[in-house]
N, C-alpha and C positions, 0 to 999 in steps of 0.2 A: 747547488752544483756550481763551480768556479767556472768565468768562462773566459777565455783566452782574452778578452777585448776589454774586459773588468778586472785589472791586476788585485791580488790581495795585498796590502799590506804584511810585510815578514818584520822580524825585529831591527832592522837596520835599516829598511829605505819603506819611502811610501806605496811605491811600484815597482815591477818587473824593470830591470834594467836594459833597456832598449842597445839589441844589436845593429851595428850600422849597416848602411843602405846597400853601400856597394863592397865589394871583397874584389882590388885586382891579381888575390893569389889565384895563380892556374889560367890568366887571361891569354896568355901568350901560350900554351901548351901546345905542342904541336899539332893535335885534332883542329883545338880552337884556331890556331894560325890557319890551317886550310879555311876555316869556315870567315875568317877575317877576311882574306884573299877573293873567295867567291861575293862578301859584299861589296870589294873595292871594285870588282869584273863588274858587278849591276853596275856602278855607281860610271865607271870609264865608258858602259855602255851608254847609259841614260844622258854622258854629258855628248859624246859622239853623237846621238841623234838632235841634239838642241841644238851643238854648230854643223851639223848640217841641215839644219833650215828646217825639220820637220813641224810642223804645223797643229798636230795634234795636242794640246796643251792649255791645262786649264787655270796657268798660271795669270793669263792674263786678267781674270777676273780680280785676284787679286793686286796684280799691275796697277790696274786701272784706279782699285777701290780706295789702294795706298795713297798713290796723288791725289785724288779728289778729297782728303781727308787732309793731307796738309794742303791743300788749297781753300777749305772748309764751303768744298762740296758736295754733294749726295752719294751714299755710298752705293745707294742699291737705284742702280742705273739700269737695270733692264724687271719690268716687272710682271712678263710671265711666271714668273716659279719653277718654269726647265732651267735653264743656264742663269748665268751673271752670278753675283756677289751672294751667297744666301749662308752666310753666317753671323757672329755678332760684330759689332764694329771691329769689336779689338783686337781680329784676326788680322783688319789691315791695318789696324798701329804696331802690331808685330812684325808685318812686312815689309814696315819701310826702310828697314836697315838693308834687303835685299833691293827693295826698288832703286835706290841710292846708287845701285852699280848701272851700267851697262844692262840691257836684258841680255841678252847672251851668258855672260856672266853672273849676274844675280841668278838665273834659271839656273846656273849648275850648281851655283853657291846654295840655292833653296837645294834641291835634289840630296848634295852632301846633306846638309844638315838633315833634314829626312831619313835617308838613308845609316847616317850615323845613332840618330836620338834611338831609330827602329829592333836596331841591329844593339844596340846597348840595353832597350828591354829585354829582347829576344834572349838575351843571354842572360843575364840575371832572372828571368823568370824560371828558365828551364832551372835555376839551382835551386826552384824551389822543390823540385823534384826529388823524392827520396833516393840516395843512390845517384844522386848526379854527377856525382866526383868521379863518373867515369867519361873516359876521353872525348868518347867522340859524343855525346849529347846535345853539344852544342853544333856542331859540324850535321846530325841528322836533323837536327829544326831550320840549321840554315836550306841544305837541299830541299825541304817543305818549303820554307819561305818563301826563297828569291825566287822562284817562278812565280810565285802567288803576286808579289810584290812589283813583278814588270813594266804590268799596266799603269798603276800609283805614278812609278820611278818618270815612267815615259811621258805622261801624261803631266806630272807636277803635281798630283792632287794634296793634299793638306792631312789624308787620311792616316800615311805614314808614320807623321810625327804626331799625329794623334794618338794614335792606337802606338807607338813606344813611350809616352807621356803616360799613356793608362799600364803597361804595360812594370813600368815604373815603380807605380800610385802601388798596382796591388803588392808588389815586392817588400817597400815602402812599410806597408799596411802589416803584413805578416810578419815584420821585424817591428814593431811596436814603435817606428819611425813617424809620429802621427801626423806632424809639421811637414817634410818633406812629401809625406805621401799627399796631403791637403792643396799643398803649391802646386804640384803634379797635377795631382786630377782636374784641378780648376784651371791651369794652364791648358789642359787638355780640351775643355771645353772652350777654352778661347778659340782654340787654334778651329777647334770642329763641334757645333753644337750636340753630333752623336754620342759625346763622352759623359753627353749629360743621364743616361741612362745609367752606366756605371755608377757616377758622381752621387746619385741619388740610391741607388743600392748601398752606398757605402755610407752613406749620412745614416740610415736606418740602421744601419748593421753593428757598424763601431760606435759603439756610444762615445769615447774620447776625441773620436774623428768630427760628432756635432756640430760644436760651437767652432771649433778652426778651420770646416767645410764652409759654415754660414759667415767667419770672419772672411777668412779668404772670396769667398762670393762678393761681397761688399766690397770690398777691394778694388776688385775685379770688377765690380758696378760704376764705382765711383770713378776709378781711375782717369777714365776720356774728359770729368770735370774738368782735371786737373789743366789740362792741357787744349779743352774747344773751350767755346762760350757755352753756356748752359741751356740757350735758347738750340744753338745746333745740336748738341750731345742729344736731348732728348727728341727733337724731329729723327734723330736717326735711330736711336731708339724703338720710335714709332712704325717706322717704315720699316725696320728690324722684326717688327711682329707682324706687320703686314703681308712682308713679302714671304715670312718659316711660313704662317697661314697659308697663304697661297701656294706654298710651292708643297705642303705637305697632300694638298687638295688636289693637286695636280697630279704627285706620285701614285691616289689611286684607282684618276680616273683616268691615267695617260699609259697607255702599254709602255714595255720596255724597260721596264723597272724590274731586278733580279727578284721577285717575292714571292713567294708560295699564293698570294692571292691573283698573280698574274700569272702563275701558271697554269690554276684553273680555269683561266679566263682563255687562256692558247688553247684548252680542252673544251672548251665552250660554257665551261662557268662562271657567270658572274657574280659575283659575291657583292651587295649592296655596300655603298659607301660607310653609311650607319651601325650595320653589322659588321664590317671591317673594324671599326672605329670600338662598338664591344669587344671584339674578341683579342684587339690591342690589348683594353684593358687589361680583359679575363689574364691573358698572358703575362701584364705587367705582375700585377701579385702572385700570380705561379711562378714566376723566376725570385721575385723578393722571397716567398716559403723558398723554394729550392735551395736560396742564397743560404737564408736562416738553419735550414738544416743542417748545410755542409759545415756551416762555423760551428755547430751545437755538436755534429759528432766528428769532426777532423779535428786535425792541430793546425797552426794558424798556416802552415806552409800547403801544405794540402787542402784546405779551404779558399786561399787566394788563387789556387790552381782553379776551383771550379766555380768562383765568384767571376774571374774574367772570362770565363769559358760560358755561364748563362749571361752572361751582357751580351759576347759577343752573339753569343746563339740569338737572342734576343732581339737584335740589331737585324741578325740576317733574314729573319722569319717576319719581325712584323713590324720595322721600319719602311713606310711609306716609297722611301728615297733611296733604298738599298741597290750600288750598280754592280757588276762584274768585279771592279776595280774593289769595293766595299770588302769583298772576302780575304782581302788580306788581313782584316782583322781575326780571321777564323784561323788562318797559320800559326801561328802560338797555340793555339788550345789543339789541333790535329797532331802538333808536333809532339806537345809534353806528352798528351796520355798517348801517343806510337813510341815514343821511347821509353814509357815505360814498359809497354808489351815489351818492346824486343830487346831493352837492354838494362831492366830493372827485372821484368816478371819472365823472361825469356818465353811469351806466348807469342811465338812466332807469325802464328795465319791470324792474331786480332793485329798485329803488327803489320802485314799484309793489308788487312784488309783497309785500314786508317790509312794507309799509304795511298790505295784503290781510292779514298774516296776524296784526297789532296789530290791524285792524279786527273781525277774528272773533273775537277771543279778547274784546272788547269786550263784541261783539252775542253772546254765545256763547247766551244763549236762546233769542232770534227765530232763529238760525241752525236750531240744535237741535231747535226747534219746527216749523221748515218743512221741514227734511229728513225728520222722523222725528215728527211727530205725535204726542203725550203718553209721549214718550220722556223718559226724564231727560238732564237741560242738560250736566250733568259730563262728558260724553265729548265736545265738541268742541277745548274748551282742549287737553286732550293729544294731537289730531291736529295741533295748530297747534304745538305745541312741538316733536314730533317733526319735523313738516317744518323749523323753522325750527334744528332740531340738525343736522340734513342739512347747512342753508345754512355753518351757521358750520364745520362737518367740510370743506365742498368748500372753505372758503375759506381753513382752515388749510395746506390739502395744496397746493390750487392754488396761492396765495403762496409757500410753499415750493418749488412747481416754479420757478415763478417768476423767483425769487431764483437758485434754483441755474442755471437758463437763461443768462440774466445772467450772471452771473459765468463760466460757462462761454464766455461771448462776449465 
């Protein structure tokens, strides 16, 4: 059986002729213009709250990590494993082109760029959607979005431009684009060690993607050589595995973390560290099969729909470090398969209901607060992800039937 990721050879070329990354036909349509507009409104919001002094901002960790790194000082300055610097160095070599500004200014300058990379996957991903060449698709993933995305925008967090670098990758990926989607995903993991989860679904999955995922790594490894002494690169290095250790160690014995193991711990169950730590696993290769099957029986565009949709699941369920802010990565995957209920498959109330469950994970405190009175907020997002793991599980297998139906007749 041929499979999308192993071109055959035809009489004239070696492989499949790779479609390019981006198409700006239809960027500007008017649906798409409203839903540009609404990112510019987050974006004027999130700078409004930086000059006016607001305080809440997790930018400074990166501030800080950038200076001490052209100073060739320690990057991981605080080492509880809650706050400070807990990604690889070369998230603060990438930040020092904003540190270089004013903070004021670099903080919005970061935000745009965020805000833009975000809103660029967001919209290329949806076209991977069959039937996406209808107006408003992009303008319903925005309205998903930008509330999802508030907390990130306000905050600064790194997650943004994460999750539109991955967002990218699979785009990328599904256009036999192998080079670009590889600098993506690995940039991805620069910027946020959580893309490493994807990165490595995708090493397994696309065989041509291999050697350019493990070039690109190297890369990406080497690179800080080029530019510290080698005695610091690898101290930092060191303290880099130090402090993920610790801070992963922390997410799950420290409440407050958005994750289905903390919220049976809100309900009074405690799930042991150890057993937490298998059932990561067990989950790790049930998302890898899940990944494997959807490329075995979709085509490449409807495959990369449900390869970033079991990372992000993946992420949300049994990442250690999963916060509130985290679930912006789940907006792309709620938005494509509600648009396809409601403007590809015209199923109205599953279109509803994918709506209902972007809605809670929104309102996740008033939710949390009227159910459960002076309960902590963190245990609703994870009943909404679980259910919405369900949807995308029933709709892998059921398409599958599907398909096989079909052909069978």
């Amino acid at each position: 059986m041929k499979k999308h990721w192993e071109p055959e050879p035809d009489a004239s070329s070696a492989a499949e002729t790779p479609t390019p990354c981006v198409n700006l036909r239809g960027i500007t349509s008017p649906g798409n213009r409203s839903a540009w507009v609404l990112w510019g409104l987050l974006f004027l919001a999130g700078a409004a709250v930086i000059i006016h002094g607001d305080s809440r901002t997790d930018v400074t960790a990166l501030w800080l990590s950038s200076g001490n790194w052209l100073a060739g000082q320690g990057l991981y300055f605080d080492g509880s494993g809650i706050g400070g610097f807990v990604y690889f160095p070369q998230a603060a070599i990438l930040f020092i082109p904003f540190a270089l500004f004013p903070k004021i200014i670099g903080e919005v300058l970061w935000r745009f760029v965020n805000i833009a990379v975000f809103a660029a996957g967001l919209y290329y991903f949806m076209q991977l959607l069959a039937g996406s060449a209808k107006k408003n698709i992009f303008l319903l993933a925005t309205l998903i979005s930008v509330p999802l995305a508030w907390d990130c925008v306000r905050n600064g967090q790194s997650t943004l431009i994460m999750a539109g670098l991955m967002l990218l990758a699979v785009v990328c990926a599904s256009r036999s684009r192998w080079w670009p989607a590889a600098l993506l995903l690995t940039l991805s993991v620069a910027f946020k060690p959580l893309a490493l989860v994807l990165w490595l679904l995708v090493l397994v999955l696309y065989r041509p993607m291999t050697l350019r995922l493990l070039l690109a790594l190297g890369a990406f490894a080497l690179f800080p050589f080029l530019i510290k002494n080698h005695a610091y690169v690898m101290q930092q290095y060191s303290e880099c595995m130090r402090i993920m250790t610790t801070a992963a160690h922390v997410g799950v014995v420290v409440s407050g973390w958005t994750t289905p193991f903390n919220t049976l711990r809100e309900f009074g169950v405690a799930v042991p560290e150890s057993v937490q730590t298998v059932i990561r696993f067990a989950a790790a290769f049930a998302a890898l099969a899940l990944c494997y099957a959807a490329v075995r029986w979709n085509d490449p565009k409807r495959a990369s729909i449900f390869i970033y949709s079991f990372a992000a699941l993946y992420l949300m369920l049994f990442s250690p470090r999963t916060e509130n802010n985290t679930y912006v990565m789940l907006g792309p995957a709620i938005a494509v398969f509600m648009a396809d209920a409601l403007l590809v498959k015209r199923r109205i109330s599953t279109g509803i209901m994918l709506g209902g469950v972007a809605l809670v994970i929104v309102g996740h405190r008033a939710v949390a607060h009227l159910l459960i009175p002076r309960s902590n907020d963190t245990w609703v997002p994870p009943i909404m992800a679980v259910l919405f793991c369900c949807y995308v599980l029933a709709s892998l297998f059921l398409e599958r039937s599907g398909t096989a139906a079909t052909a069978e007749s």
